[in-house]
C-alpha positions in Angstrom: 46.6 -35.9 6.5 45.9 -32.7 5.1 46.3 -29.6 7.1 42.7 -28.5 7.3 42.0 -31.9 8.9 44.8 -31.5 11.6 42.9 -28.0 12.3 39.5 -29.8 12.2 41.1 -32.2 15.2 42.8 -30.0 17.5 39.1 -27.7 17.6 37.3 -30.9 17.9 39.6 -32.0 20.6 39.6 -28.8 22.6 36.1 -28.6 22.7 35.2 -32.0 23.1 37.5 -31.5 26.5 36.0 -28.7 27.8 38.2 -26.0 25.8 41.4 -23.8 26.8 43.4 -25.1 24.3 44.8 -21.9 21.6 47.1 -23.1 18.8 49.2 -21.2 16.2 50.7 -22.6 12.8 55.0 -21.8 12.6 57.2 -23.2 9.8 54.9 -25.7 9.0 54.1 -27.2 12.5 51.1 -26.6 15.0 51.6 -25.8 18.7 49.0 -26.1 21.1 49.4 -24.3 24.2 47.0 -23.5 27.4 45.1 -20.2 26.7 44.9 -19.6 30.5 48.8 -19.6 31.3 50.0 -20.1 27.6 52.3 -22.5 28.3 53.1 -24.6 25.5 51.7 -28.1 25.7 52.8 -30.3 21.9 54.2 -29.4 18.8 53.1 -31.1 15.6 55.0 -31.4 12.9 55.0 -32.9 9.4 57.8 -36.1 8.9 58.6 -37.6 5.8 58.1 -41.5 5.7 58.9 -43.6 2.7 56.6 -46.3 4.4 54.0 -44.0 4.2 52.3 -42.7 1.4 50.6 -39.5 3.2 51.8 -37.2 5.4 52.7 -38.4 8.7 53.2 -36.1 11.9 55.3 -36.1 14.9 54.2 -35.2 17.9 56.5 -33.3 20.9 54.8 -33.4 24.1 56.2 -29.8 25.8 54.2 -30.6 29.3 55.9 -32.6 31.7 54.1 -36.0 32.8 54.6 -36.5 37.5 54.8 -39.6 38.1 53.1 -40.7 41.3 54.1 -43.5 43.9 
């Protein structure tokens, strides 16, 4: 996946859910973080795969998930 596309699906994402999303491009990867607090919400981040013949990304989720009983 090219890099304009993973732009193209983080805009279409944040404003298909209402927006508040901001993200920045840093060595490569993208992080998303909430525009109203900026806390930081998911890397992404290009991995090498021999299995794959594109580019394949990693994604680190930075916001906790609760868990409720």
């Amino acid at each position: 996946m090219k890099d304009e596309e993973i732009i193209l699906r983080i805009k279409t994402f944040d404003a298909a859910n209402g927006g508040g999303v901001g993200w920045y491009e840093d060595k490569g990867a993208y992080h998303l973080y909430l525009l109203e607090t900026e806390a930081p919400i998911a890397r992404l981040r290009p991995i090498a795969s021999r299995a794959i013949s594109s580019r394949a990304w990693l994604i680190d989720f930075h916001t906790p998930i609760a868990l409720h009983r």
